[in-house]
DRENDO-1510 file (C-alpha; in Angstrom, 1 decimal, always signed):
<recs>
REC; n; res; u; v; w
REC; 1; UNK; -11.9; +1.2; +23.4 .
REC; 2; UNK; -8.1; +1.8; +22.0 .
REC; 3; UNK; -7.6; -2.2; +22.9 .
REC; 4; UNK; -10.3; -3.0; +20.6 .
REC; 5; UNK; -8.6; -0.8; +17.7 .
REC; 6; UNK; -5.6; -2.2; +18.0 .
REC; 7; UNK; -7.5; -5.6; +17.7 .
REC; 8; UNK; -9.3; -4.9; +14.7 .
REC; 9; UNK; -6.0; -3.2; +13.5 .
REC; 10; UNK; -4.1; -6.3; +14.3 .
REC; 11; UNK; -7.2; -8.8; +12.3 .
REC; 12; UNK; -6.9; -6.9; +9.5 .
REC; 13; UNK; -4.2; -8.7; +7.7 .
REC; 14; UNK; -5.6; -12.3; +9.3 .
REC; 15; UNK; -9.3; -10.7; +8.0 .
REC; 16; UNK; -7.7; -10.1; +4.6 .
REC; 17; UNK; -6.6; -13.5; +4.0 .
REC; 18; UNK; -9.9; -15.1; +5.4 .
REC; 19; UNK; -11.7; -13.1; +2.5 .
REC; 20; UNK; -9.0; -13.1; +0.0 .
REC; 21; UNK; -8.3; -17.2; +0.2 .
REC; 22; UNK; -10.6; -18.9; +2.3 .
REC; 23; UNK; -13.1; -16.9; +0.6 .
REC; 24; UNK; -12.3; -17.1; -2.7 .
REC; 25; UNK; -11.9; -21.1; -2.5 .
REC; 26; UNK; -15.2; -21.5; -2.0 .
REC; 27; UNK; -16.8; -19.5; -4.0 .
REC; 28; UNK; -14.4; -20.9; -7.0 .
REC; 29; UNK; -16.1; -23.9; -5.9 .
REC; 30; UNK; -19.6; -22.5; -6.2 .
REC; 31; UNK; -18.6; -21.2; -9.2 .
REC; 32; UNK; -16.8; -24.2; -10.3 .
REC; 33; UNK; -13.7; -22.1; -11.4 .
REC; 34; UNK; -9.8; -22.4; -10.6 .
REC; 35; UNK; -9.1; -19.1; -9.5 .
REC; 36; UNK; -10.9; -16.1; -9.0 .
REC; 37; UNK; -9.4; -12.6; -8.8 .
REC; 38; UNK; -10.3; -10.4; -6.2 .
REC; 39; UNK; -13.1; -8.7; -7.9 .
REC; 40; UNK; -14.5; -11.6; -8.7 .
REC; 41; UNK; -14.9; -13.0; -5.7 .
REC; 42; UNK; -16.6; -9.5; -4.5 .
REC; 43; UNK; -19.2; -11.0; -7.6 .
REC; 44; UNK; -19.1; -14.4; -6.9 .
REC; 45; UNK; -20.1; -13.9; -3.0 .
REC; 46; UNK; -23.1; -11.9; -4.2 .
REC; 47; UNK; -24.5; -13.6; -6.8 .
REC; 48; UNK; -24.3; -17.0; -4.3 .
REC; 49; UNK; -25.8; -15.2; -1.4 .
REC; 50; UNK; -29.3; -13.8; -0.2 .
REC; 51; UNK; -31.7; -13.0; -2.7 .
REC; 52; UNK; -31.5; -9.6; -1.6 .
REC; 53; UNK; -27.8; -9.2; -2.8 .
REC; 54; UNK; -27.8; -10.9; -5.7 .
REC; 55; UNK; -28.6; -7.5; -8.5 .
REC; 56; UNK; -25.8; -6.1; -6.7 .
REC; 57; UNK; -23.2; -8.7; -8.2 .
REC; 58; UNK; -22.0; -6.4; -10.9 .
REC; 59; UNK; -21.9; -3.8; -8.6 .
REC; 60; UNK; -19.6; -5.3; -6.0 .
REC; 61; UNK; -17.5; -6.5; -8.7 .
REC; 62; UNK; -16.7; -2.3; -10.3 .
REC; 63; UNK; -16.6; -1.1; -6.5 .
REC; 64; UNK; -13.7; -3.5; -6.3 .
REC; 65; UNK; -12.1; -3.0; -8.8 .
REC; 66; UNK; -11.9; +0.7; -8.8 .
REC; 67; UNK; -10.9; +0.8; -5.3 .
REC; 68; UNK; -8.1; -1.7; -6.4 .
REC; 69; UNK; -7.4; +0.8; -9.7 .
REC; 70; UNK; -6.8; +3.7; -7.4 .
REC; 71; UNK; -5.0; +2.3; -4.7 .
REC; 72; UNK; -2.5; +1.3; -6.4 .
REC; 73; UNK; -2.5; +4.5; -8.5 .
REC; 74; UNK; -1.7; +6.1; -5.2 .
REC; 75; UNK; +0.9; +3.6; -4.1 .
REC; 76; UNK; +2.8; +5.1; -7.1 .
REC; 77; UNK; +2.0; +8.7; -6.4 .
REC; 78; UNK; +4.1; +7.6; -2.8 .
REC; 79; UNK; +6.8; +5.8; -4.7 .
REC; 80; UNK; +7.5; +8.5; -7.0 .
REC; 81; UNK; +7.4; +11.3; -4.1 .
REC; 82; UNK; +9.5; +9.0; -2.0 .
REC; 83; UNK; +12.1; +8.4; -4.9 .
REC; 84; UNK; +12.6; +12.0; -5.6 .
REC; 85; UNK; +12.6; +13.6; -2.2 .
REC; 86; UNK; +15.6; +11.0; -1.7 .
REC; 87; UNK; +17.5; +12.3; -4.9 .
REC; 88; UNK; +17.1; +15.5; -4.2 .
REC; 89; UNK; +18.6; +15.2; -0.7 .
REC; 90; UNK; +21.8; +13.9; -2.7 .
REC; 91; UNK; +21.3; +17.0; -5.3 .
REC; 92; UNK; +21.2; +19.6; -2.4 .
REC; 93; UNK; +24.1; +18.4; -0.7 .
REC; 94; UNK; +26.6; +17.5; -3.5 .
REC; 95; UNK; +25.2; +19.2; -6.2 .
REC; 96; UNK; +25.4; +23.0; -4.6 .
REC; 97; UNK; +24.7; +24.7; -8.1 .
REC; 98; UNK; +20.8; +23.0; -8.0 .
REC; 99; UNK; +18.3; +23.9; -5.7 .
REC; 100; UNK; +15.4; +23.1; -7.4 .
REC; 101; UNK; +11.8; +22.0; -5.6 .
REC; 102; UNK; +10.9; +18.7; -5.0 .
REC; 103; UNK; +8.1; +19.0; -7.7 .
REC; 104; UNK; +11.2; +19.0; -10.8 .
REC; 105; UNK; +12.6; +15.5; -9.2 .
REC; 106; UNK; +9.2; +14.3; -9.6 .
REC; 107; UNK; +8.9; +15.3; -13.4 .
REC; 108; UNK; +12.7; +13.7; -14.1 .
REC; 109; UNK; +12.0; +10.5; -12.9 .
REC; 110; UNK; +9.2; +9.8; -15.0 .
REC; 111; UNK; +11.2; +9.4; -18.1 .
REC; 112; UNK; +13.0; +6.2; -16.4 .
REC; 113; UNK; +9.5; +4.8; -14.7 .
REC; 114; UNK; +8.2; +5.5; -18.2 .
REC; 115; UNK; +10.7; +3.2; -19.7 .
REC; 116; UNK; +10.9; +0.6; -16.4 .
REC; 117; UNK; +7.0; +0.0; -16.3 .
REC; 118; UNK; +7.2; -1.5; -20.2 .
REC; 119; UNK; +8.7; -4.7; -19.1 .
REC; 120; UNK; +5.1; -6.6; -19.6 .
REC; 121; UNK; +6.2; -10.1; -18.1 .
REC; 122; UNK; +6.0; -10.8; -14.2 .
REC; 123; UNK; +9.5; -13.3; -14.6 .
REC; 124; UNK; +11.2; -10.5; -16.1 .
REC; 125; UNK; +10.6; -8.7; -12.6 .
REC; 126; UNK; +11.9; -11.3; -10.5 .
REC; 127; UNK; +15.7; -10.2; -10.8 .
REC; 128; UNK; +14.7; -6.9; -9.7 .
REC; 129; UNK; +12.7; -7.5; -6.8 .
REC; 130; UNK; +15.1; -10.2; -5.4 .
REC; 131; UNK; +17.9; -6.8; -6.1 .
REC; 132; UNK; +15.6; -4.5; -4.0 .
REC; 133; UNK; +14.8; -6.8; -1.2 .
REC; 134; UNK; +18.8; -6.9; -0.9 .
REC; 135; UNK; +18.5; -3.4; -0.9 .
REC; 136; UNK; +16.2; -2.8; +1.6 .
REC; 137; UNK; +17.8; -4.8; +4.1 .
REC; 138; UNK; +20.9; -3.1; +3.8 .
REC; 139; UNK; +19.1; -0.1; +4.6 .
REC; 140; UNK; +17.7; -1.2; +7.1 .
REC; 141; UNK; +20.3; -2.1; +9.0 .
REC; 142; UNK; +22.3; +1.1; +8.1 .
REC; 143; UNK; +19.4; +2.6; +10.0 .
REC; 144; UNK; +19.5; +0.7; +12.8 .
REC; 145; UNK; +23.3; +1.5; +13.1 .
REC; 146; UNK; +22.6; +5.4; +13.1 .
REC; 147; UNK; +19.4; +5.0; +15.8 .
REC; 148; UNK; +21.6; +3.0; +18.1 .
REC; 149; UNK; +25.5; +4.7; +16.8 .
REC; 150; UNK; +24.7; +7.2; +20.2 .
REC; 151; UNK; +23.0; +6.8; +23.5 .
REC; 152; UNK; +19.1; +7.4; +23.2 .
REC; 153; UNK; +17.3; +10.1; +24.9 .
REC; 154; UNK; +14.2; +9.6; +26.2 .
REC; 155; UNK; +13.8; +12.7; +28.4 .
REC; 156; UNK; +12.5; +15.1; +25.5 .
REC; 157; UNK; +10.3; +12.2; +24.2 .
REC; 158; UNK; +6.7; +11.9; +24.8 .
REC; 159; UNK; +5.1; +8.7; +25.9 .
REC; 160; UNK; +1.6; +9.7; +24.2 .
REC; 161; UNK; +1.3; +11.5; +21.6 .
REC; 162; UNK; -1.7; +14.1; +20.6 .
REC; 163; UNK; -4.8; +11.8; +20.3 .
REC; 164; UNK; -5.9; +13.7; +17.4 .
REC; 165; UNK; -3.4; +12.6; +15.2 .
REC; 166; UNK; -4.2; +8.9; +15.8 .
REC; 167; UNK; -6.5; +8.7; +12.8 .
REC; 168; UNK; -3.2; +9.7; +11.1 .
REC; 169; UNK; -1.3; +6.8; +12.8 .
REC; 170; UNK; -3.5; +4.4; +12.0 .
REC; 171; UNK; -3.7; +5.3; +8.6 .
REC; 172; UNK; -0.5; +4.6; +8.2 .
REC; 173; UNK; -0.1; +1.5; +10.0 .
REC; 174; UNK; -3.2; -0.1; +8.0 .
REC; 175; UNK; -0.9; +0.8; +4.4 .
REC; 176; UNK; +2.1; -1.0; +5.4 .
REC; 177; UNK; +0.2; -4.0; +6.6 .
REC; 178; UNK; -1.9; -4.6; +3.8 .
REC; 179; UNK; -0.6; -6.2; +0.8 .
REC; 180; UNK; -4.1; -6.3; -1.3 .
REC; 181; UNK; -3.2; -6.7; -4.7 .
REC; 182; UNK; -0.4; -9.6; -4.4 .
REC; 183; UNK; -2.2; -12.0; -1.7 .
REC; 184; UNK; -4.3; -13.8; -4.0 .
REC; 185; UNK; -1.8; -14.4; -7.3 .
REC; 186; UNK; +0.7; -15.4; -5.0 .
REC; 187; UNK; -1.4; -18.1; -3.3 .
REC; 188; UNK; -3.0; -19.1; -7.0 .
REC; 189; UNK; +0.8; -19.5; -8.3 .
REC; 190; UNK; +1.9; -21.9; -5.4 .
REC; 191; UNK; +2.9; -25.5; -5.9 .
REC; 192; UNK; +1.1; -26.0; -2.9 .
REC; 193; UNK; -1.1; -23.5; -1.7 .
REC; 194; UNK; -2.2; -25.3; +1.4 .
REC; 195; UNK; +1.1; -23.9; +3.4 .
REC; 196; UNK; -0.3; -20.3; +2.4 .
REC; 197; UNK; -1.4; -20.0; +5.6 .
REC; 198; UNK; +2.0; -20.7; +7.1 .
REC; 199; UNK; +4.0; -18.8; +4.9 .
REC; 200; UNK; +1.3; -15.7; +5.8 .
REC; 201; UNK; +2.1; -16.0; +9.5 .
REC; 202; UNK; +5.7; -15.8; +9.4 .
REC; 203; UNK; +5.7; -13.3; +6.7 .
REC; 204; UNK; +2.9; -10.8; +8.6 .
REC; 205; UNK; +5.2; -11.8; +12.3 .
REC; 206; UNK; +8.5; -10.7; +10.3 .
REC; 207; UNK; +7.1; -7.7; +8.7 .
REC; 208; UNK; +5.2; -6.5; +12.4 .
REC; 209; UNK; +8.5; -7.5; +14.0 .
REC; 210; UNK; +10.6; -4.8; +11.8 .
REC; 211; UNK; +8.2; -2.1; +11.3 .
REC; 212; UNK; +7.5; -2.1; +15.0 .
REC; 213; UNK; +11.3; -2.0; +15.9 .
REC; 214; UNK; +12.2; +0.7; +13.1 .
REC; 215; UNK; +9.3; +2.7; +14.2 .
REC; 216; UNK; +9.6; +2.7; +17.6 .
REC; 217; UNK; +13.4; +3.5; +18.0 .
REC; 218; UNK; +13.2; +5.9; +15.3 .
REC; 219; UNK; +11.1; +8.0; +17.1 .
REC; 220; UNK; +13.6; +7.3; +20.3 .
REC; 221; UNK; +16.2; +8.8; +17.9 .
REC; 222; UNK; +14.0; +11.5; +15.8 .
REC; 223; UNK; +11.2; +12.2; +18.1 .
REC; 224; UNK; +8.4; +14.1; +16.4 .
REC; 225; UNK; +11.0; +15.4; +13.3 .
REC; 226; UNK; +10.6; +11.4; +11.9 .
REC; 227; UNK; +9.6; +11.8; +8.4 .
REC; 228; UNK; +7.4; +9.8; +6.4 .
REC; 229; UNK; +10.6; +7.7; +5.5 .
REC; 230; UNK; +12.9; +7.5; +7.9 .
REC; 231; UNK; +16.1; +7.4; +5.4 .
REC; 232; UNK; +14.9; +10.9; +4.8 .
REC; 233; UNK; +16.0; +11.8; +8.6 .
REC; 234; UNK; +19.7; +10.1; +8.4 .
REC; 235; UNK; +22.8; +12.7; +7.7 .
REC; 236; UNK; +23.2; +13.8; +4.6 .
REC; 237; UNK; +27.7; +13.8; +4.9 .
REC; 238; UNK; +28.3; +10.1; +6.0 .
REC; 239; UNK; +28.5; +7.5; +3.3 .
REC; 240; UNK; +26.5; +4.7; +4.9 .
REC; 241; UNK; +23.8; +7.6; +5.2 .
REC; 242; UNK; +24.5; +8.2; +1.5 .
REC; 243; UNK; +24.4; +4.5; +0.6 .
REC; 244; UNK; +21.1; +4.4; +2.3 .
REC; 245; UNK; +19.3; +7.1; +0.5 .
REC; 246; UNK; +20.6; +5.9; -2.5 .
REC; 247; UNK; +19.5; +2.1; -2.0 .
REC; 248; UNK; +15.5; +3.3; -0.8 .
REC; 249; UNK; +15.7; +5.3; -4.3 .
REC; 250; UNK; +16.7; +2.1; -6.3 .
REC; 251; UNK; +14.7; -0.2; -4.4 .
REC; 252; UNK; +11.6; +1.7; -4.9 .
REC; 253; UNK; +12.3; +2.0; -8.6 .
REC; 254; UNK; +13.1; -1.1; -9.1 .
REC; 255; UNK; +9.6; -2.8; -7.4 .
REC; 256; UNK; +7.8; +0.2; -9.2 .
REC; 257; UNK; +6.5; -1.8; -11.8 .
REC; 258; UNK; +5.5; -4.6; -9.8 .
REC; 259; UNK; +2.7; -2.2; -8.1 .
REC; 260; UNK; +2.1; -0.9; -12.1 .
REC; 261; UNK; +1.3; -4.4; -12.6 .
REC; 262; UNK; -2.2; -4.3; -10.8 .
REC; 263; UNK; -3.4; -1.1; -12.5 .
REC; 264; UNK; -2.4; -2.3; -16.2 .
REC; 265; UNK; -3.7; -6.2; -15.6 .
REC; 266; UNK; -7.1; -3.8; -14.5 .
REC; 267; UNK; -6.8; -2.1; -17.6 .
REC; 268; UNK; -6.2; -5.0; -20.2 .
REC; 269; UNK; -9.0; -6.6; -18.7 .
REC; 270; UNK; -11.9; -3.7; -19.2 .
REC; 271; UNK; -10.2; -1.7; -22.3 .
REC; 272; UNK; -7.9; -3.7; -24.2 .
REC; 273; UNK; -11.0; -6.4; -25.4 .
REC; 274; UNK; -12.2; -3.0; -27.4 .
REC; 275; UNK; -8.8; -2.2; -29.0 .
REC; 276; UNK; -8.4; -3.9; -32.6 .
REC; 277; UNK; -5.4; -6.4; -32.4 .
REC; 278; UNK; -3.2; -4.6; -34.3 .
REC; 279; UNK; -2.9; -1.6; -32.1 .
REC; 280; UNK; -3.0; -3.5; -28.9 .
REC; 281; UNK; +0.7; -3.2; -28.4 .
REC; 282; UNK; +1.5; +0.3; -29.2 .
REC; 283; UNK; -2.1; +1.2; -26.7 .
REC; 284; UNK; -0.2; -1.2; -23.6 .
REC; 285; UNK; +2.7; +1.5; -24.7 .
REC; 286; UNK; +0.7; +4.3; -24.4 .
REC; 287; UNK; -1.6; +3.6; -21.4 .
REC; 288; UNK; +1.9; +2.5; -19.2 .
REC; 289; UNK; +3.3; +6.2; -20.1 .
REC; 290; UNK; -0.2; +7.5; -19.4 .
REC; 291; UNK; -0.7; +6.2; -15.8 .
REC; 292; UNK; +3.2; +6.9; -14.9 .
REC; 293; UNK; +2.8; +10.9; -16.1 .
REC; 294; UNK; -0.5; +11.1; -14.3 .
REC; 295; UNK; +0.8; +9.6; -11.0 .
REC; 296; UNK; +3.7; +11.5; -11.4 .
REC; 297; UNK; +1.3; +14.7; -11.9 .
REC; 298; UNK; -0.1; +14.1; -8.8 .
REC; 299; UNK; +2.8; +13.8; -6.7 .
REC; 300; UNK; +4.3; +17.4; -8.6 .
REC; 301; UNK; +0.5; +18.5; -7.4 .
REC; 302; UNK; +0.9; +17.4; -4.1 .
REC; 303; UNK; +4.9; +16.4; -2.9 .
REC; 304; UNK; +3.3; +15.5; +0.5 .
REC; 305; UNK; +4.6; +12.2; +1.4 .
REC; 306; UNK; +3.3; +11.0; +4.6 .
REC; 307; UNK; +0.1; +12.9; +3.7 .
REC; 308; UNK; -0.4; +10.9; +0.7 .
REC; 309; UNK; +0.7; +7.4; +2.3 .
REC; 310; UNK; -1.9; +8.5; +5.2 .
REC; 311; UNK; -4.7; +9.5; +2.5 .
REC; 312; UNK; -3.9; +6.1; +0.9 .
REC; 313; UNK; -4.3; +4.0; +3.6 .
REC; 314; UNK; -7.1; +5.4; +5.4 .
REC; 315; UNK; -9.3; +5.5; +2.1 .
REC; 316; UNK; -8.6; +2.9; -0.3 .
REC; 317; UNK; -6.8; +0.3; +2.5 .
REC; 318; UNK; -9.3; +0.5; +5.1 .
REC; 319; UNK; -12.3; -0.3; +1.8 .
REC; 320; UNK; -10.0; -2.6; +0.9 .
REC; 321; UNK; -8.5; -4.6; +3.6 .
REC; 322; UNK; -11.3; -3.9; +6.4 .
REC; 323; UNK; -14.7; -3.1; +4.8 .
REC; 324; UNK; -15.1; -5.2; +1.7 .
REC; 325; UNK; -14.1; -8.2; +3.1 .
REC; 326; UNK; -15.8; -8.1; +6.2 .
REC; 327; UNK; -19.0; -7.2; +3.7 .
REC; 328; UNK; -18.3; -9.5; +1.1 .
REC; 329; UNK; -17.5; -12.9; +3.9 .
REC; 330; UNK; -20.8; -11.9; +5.3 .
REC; 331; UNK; -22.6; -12.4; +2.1 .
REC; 332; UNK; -20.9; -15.2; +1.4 .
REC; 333; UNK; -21.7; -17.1; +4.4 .
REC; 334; UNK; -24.8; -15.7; +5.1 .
REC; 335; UNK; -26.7; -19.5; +5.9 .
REC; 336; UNK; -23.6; -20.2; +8.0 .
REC; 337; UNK; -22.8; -17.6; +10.5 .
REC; 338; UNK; -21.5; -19.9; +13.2 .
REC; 339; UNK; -23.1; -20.7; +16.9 .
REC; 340; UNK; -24.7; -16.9; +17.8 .
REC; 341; UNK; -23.6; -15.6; +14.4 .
REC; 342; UNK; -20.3; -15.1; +15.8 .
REC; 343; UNK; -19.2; -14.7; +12.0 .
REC; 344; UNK; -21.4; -11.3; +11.7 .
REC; 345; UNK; -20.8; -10.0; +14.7 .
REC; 346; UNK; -17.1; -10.1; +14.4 .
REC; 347; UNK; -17.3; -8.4; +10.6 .
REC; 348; UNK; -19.5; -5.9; +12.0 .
REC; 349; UNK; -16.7; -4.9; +14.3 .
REC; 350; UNK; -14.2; -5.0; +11.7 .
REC; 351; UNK; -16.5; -3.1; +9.7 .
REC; 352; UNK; -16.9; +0.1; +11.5 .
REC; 353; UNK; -13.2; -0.2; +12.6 .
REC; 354; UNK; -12.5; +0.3; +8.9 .
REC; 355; UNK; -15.4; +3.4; +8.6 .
REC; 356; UNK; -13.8; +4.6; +11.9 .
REC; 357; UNK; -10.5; +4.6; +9.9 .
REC; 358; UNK; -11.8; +5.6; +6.9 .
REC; 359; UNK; -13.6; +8.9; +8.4 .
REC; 360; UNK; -11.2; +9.9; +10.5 .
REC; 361; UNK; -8.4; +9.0; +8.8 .
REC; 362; UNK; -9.3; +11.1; +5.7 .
REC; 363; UNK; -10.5; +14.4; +7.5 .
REC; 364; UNK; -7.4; +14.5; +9.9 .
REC; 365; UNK; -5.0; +14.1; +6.4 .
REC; 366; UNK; -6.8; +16.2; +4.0 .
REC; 367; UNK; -6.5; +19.1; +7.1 .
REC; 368; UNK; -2.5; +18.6; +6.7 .
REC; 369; UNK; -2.9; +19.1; +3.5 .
REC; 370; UNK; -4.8; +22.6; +3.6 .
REC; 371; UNK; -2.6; +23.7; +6.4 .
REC; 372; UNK; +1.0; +22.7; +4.3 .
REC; 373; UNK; -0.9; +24.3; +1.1 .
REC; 374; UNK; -1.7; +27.6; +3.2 .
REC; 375; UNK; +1.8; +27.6; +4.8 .
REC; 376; UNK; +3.2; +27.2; +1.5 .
REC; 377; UNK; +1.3; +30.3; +0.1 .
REC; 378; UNK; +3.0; +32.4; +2.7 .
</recs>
């Protein structure tokens, strides 16, 4: 049974690409259209398929696109817990007058995302994601350099841990593999978007390569102390420690808005159409503070990071990257199932992996939660 997971678990990013490309392509052909977002491939399978799913076009098409609205509505509930947990490590340390909650950190950064998230243009973001990819890899190689600066001890560690905090694992594992609202545009904006499939392989082999390796010699290092980022378990009194906090903090600000992007290109498509012109600009103003102050509300209401990134992942992720397409290529391909409808059987798999996830996943996090909530109150 845990081989099949980690199957599923592993053809989920491969699964999202099948839906999110191969997908899309053809029903942009049925639909004799260029490109189609992912929503609209959601409406595009059903209205093209059996009779049977064809009212429920419009209905695939919203489901999508709130799940995409609030997934990334929480991806910025993580990054602004993430950012200020890491300032206020370097606040409590070198600032010994403050000692303040987590919850303030959350409510100063706002007023920079605020300003950060008004840059409108994707070009315009380019500098700064190329700034925090440099970033990151300086951090992670600071990190490497602390988990192997002294000899590892694997004496106190345990080789399995608790089964009933795999749902929590998972959950995790499934939102750092899935990259659902970037696949598509990145595909559509290639000169030539038949190497996609190339460029996906060595980018998913890369990314598995390095989480895999931070995650499994930080726990080597940290044990079960690893938080949900593992800058946040480095010294707080050596500079490359220092440098390392600080350069998660900027790199997560900086790629902020790039995540924004999906929830205000959601936004402009449903509201702005019923705005007048002439206030159009000062509402794109407005709605980019809005969202920022209410994602930053929700991290002051809940300063839980790996509970949130957990919550994320097992709820909008698994609909996301396991259940909707494995749904949607079904529909889609419906008349075509391949020899013993190999093609259905496979999605039906996938399928209930992603309920499996989804289920468990939730009620395992949303008991953290209680039980951090009730500690709290003590």
């Amino acid at each position: 049974m845990f081989i099949i997971m980690m199957l599923c678990l592993l053809q989920a990013p491969v699964k999202n690409y099948n839906f999110q490309v191969m997908t899309s392509r053809g029903c942009c052909k049925v639909e004799r259209k260029p490109l189609l977002s992912y929503s609209a491939t959601c409406k595009a399978a059903f209205a093209n398929g059996p009779k049977a799913t064809r009212p429920l076009a419009t209905t695939a098409f919203l489901f999508a696109e709130f799940s995409l609205f609030f997934t990334y509505i929480g991806v910025c509930c993580i990054f602004t817990v993430l950012i200020a947990d890491s300032i206020k490590q370097l606040f409590d340390r070198y600032v010994t007058t403050t000692n303040i909650s987590v919850e303030y950190y959350c409510l100063f950064i706002l007023v920079p995302l605020s300003l950060m998230v008004q840059i409108r243009h994707l070009k315009w973001l380019a500098p700064f994601s190329l700034l925090a990819n440099i970033l990151l890899i300086a951090t992670f190689a600071i990190c490497l350099y602390y988990i192997f600066r002294d000899e590892l001890n694997f004496s106190d560690k345990k080789p399995v841990g608790d089964p009933a905090r795999f749902p929590a694992y998972l959950s995790t594992v499934i939102f750092a593999m899935e990259g659902i609202g970037v696949v598509m545009p990145v595909e559509n904006m290639m000169k030539n978007p038949k190497n996609f499939t190339k460029i996906l392989t060595i980018a998913m082999a890369t990314i598995l390569i390095l989480y895999s390796a931070l995650g499994l010699f930080g726990y080597f290092r940290y044990g079960d102390v690893l938080r949900g980022s593992i800058t946040l378990n480095l010294p707080i009194d050596d500079w490359p420690a220092i440098c390392a906090k600080s350069f998660i903090a900027l790199s997560i600000f900086l790629t902020y808005p790039l995540h924004f992007f999906v929830v205000l290109d959601i936004f402009t498509r449903h509201v702005e159409p019923q705005i007048q012109k002439k206030y159009r600009s000062i509402s794109q103003v407005v709605v980019r503070i809005a969202c920022v102050w209410v994602c930053g509300g929700i991290g002051i209401a809940l300063p839980m990071l790996e509970q949130i990134i957990n919550f994320v992942g097992a709820l909008f992720y698994s609909i996301l990257g396991l259940i909707i397409p494995g749904v949607v290529e079904t529909v889609f391909r419906w008349d075509n199932l391949g020899k013993y409808n190999w093609i259905l059987w496979k999605n039906i798999l996938i399928v209930l992996f992603g309920m499996c996830c989804l289920l468990s996943g939730c009620a395992v996090t949303i008991m953290d939660i209680i039980d951090k909530l009730h500690n709290k109150t003590e």
